[in-house]
C-alpha positions as CSV (number, residue, x, y, z in Angstrom):
1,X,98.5,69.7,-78.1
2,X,96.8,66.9,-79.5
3,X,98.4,64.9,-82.5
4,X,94.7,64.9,-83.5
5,X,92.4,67.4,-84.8
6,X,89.7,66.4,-82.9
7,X,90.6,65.7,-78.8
8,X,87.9,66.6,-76.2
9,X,88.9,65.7,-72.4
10,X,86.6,63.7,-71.7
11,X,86.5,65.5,-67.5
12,X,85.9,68.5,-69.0
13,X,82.3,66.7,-71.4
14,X,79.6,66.7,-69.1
15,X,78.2,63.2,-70.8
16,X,75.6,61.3,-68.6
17,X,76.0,57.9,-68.3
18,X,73.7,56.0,-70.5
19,X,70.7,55.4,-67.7
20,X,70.2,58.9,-68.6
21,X,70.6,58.7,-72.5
22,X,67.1,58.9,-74.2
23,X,68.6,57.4,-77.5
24,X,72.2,55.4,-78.4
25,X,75.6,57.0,-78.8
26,X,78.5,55.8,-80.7
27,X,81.9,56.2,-79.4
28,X,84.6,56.3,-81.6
29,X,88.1,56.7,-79.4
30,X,91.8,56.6,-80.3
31,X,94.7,55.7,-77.7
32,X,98.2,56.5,-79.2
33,X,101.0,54.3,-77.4
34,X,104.1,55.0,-79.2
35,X,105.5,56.9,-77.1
36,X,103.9,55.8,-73.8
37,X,105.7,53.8,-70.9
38,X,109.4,54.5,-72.5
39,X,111.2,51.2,-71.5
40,X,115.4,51.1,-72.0
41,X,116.7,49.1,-75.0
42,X,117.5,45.1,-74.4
43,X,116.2,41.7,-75.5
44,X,112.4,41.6,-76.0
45,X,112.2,39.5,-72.5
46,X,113.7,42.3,-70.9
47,X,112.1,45.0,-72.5
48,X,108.5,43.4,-71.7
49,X,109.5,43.2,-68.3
50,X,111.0,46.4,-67.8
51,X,106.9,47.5,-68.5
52,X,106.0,45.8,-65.3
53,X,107.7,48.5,-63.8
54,X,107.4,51.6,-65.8
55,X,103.7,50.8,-66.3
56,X,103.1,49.5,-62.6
57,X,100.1,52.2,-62.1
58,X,98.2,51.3,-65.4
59,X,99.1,47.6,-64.6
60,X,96.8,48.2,-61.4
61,X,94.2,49.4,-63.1
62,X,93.4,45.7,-65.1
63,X,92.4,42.5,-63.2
64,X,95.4,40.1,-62.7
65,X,94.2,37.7,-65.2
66,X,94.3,40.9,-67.8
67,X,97.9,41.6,-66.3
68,X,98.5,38.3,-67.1
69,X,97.6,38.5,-70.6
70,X,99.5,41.8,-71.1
71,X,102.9,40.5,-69.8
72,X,103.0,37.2,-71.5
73,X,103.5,39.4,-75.6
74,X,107.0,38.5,-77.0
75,X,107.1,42.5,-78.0
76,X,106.9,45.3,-75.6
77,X,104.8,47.4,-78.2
78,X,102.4,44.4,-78.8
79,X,102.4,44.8,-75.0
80,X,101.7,48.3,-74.7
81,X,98.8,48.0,-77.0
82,X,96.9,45.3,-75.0
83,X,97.4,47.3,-71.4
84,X,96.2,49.9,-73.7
85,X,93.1,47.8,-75.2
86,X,92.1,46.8,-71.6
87,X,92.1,50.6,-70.5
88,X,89.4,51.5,-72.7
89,X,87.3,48.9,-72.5
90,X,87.2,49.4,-68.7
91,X,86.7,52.9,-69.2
92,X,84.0,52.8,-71.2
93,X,82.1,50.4,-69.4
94,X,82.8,52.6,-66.1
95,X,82.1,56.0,-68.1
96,X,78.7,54.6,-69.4
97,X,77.3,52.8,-67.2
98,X,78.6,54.6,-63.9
99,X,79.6,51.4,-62.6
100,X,82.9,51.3,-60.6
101,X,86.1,50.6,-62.8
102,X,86.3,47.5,-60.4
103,X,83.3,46.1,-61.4
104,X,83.6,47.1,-65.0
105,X,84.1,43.0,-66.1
106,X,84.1,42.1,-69.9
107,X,81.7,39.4,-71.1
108,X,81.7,37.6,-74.4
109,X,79.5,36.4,-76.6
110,X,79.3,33.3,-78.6
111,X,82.1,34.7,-81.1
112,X,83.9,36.0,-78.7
113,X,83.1,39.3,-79.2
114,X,83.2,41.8,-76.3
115,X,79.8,43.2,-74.7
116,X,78.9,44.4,-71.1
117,X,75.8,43.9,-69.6
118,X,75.1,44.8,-65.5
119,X,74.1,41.1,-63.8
120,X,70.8,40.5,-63.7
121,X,69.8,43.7,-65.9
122,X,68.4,42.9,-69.2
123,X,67.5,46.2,-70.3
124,X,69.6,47.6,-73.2
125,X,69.9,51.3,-71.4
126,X,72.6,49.1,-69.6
127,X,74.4,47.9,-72.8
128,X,77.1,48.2,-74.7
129,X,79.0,46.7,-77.4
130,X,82.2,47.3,-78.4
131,X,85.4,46.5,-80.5
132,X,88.8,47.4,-80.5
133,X,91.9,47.1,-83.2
134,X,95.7,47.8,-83.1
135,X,98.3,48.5,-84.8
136,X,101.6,49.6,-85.2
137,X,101.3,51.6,-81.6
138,X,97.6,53.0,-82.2
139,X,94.3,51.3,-80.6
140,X,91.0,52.3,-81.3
141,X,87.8,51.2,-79.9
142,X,84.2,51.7,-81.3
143,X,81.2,51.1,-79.1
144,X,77.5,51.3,-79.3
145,X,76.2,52.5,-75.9
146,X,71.9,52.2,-75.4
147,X,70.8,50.1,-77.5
148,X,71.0,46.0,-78.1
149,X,70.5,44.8,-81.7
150,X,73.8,47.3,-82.8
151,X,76.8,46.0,-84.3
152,X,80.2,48.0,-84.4
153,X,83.2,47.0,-86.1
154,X,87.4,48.6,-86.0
155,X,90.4,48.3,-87.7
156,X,93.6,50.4,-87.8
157,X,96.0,50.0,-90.6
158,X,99.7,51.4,-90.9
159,X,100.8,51.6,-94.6
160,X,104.4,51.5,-94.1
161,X,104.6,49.0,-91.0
162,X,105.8,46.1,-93.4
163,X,107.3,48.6,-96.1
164,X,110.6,46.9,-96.7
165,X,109.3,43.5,-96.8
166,X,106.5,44.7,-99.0
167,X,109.0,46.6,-100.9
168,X,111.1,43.5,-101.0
169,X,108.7,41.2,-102.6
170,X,107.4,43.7,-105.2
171,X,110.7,44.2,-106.4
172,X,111.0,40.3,-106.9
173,X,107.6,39.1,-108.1
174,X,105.5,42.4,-108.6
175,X,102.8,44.2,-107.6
176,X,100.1,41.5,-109.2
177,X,102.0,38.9,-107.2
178,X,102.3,40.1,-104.1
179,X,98.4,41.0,-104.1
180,X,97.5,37.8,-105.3
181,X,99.0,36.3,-101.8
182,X,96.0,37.7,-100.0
183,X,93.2,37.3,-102.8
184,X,91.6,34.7,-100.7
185,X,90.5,37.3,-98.5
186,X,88.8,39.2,-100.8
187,X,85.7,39.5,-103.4
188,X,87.8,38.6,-107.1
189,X,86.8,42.4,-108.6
190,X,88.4,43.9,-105.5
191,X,91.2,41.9,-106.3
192,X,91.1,43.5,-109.6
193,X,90.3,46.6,-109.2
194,X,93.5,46.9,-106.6
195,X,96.0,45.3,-109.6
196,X,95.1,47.3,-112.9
197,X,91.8,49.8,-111.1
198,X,92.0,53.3,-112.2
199,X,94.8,54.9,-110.3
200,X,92.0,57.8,-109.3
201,X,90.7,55.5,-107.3
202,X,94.3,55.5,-104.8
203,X,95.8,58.5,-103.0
204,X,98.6,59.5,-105.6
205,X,101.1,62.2,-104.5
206,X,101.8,63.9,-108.0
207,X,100.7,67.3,-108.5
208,X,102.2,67.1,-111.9
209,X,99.1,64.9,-113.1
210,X,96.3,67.1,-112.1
211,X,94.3,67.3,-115.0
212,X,94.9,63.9,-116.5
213,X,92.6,62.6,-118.3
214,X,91.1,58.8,-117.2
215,X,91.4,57.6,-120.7
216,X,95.5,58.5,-120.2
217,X,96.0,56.6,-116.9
218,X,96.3,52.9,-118.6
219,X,100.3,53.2,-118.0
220,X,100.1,53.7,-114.3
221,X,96.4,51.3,-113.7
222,X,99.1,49.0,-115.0
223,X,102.3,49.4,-113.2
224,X,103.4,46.7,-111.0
225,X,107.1,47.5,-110.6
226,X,108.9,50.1,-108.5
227,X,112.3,52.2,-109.7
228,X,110.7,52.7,-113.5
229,X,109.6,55.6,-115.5
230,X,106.2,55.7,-116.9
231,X,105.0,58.4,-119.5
232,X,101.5,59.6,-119.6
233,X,100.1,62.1,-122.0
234,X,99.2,65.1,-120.1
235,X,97.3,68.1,-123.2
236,X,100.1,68.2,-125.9
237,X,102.9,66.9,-123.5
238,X,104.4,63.8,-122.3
239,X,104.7,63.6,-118.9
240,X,107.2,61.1,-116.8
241,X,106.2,59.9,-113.1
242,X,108.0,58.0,-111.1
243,X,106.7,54.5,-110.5
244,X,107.7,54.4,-106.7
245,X,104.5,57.1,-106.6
246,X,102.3,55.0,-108.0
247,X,103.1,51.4,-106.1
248,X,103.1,53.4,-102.9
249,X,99.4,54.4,-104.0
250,X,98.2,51.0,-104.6
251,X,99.7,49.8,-101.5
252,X,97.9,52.4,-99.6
253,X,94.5,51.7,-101.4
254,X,95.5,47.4,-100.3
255,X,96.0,48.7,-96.8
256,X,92.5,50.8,-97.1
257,X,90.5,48.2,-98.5
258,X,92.1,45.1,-95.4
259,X,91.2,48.3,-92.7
260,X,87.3,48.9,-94.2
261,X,87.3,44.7,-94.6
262,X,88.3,43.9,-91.5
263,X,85.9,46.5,-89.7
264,X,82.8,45.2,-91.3
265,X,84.0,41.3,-90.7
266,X,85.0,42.3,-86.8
267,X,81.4,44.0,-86.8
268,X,80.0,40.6,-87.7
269,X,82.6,39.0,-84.9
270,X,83.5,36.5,-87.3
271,X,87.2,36.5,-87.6
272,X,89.0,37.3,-91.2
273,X,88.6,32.9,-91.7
274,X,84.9,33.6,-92.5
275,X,84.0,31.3,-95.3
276,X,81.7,34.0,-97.0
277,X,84.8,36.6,-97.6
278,X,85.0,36.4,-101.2
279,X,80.8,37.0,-101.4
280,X,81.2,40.4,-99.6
281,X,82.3,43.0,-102.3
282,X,82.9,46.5,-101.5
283,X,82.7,49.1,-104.5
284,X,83.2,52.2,-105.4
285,X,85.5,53.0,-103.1
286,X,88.3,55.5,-103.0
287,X,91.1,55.3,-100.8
288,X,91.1,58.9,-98.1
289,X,94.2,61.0,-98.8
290,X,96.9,61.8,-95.8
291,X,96.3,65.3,-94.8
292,X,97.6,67.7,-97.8
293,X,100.5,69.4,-95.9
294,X,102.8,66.3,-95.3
295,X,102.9,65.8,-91.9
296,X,105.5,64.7,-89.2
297,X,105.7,61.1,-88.9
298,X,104.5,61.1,-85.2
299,X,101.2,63.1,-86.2
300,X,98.1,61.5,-86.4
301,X,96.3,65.0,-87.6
302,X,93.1,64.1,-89.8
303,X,93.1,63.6,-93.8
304,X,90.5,62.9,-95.9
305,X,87.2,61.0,-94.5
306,X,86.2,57.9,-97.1
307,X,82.1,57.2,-96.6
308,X,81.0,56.8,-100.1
309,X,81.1,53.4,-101.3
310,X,78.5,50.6,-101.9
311,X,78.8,46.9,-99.8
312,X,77.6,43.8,-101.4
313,X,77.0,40.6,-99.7
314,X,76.5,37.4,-101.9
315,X,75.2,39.7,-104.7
316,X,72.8,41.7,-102.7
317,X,73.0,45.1,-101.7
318,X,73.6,45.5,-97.7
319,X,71.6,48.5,-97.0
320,X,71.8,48.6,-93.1
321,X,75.2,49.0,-92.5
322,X,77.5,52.3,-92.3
323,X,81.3,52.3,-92.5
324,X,83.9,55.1,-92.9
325,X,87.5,55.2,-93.4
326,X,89.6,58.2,-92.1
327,X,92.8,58.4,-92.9
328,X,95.5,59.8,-89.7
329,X,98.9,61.3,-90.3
330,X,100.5,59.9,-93.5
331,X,100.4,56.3,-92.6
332,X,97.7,55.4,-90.5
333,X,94.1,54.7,-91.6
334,X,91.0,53.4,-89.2
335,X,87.5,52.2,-89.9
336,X,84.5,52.1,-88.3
337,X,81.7,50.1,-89.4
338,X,78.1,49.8,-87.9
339,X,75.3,47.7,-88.3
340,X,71.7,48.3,-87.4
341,X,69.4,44.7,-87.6
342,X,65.9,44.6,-88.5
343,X,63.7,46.1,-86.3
344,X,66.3,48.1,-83.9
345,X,65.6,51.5,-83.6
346,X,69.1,53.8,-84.3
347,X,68.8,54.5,-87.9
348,X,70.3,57.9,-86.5
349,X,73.4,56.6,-85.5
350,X,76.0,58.2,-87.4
351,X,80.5,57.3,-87.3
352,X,81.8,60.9,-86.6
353,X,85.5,61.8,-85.5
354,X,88.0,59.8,-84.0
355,X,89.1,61.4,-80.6
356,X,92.3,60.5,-79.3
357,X,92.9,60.3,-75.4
358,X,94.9,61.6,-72.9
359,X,96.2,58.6,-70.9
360,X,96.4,60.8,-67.5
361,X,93.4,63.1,-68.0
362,X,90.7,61.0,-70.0
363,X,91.3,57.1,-68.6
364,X,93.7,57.2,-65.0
365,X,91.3,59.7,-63.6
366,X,88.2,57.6,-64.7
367,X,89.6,54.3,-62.6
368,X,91.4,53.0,-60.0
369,X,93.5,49.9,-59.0
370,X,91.5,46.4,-59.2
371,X,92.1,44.2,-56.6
372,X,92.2,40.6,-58.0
């Protein structure tokens, strides 16, 4: 059974390709690969060799350039997610376009960014853009399939990738300080609001505060240290919560505002270095809650879906461009973002659910091994 709510095979969808699509489709897939090609504990040389031979058949399936590129990460899981990026990519192009996997070659445009468009075919029916994102074992990849002018964006975030060293430094310096070491990457109110913002605002685990009033949140909007006891007033009664509660929901609204950041910068295909970062502001924004019934570490089962918020750019309203942030499992978050330019027609397109593939039934029985 899927570790995801939402997992159709894609054999079993009877999609055309897009020749056949009378308006543009969004794709929105998820590629789990924590626990794919198992390779046996040794040096991270040997480990990242060892997937040359474990992951022989999906090596086959990339050019040798793209082989290349996989086999030269330090980390076998850093590895595992770039065969893993190169597999979608492929099979959207293939599944799309209905061109075969062996002719399903990447171009790039001026940033970089990822597109496919058939030689000598400059109709958009034939065109897609994409992007992908990974981390911590998890790759997603958004693409716009139909339609030229369309900008898509990913991220994934893990919350508790880096716990001990976040952990580490806010028990040194504080919460305040440890945001402040990525405050050039963001608008100065978001910077704010993520310090001393209304706790409301974050996924906090305490049934014991339902009910609080806003006004009675100013002890934990300004908690900054871990291991302490805070009192709030909750009706006639004092109530104590544990401070580790309320750090871990600031870090997890950090780690949602980076994921819905980086998607709408990627959507540009500027990198996170653009020199307009602090000008885009995103407001309003509440970080989605892990699913209510705490779920296994391994799951990546569907919480709460974040799409209300408001995105300024250099004090303007940006009205054209959608973004959502779902949160997966209890530690994983991705975000999709999509802009339509002036005059494109897909003011339809809408982000829906994540669906997370099956390597052997949704991608290895799309392809084949490239020669060369």
């Amino acid at each position: 059974m899927s570790r995801l709510l939402l997992h159709t095979s894609l054999q079993a969808a009877d999609e055309p390709a897009i020749a056949n699509m009378a308006s543009p489709k969004l794709v929105q897939w998820i590629l789990d690969t924590r626990f794919l090609w198992p390779v046996p504990k040794g040096s991270p040389k040997e480990e990242v060799a060892q997937l040359k031979a474990v992951a022989s058949k999906e090596l086959s399936y990339l050019t040798l350039s793209e082989q290349t590129s996989v086999l030269k990460y330090y980390h076998v899981k850093d590895a595992k997610m770039a065969l893993a990026s190169h597999l979608l990519k492929h099979l959207v192009i293939t599944k799309y376009c209905g061109v075969p996997w062996a002719e399903s070659k990447v171009t790039r445009d001026k940033n970089g960014k990822p597109y496919f468009a058939p030689a000598g075919d400059s109709s958009e029916d034939n065109h897609i853009e994409f992007n992908v994102s990974h981390q911590a074992g998890i790759v997603s990849l958004i693409a716009v399939v139909g339609r030229k002018g369309v900008n898509v964006g990913t991220d994934v975030v893990c919350v508790n990738e880096r716990e001990s060293h976040d952990y580490s430094y806010i028990g040194k310096e504080g919460f305040f300080a440890w945001v402040d070491i990525h405050a050039d990457v963001f608008a100065n109110s978001e910077v704010q609001s993520m310090k001393v913002g209304s706790v409301a605002n974050f996924s906090l685990r305490a049934g014991a505060l339902e009910g609080l009033e806003e006004s009675k949140m100013e002890p934990l909007s300004k908690c900054q240290w871990r291991d302490q006891e805070l009192q709030v007033e909750l009706g006639d009664k004092k109530v104590v919560v544990d401070s580790n509660l309320v750090i871990d929901a600031k870090l997890r609204g950090f780690y949602a505002m980076w994921c819905l950041r980086e998607a709408y910068v990627k959507m540009t295909g500027e990198a996170l270095l653009a020199p307009w970062l602090k000008e885009l502001e995103i407001f309003g924004f509440k970080a989605p809650s892990a699913p209510r019934i705490r779920p296994s570490d391994d799951s990546l089962e569907e919480g709460d879906i974040c799409a209300s918020f408001n995105i300024r750019f250099k004090g303007n309203l940006v009205l054209n461009v959608r973004m959502e942030l779902s949160a997966l499992g209890e530690n994983y978050m991705v975000g999709g973002a999509v802009r339509v330019n002036e005059g494109i027609g897909g003011s339809d397109l809408k982000l829906g659910k994540w669906t997370e593939l099956n390597l052997e039934a949704d991608i290895l029985a799309f392809g084949g091994p490239i020669s060369g």
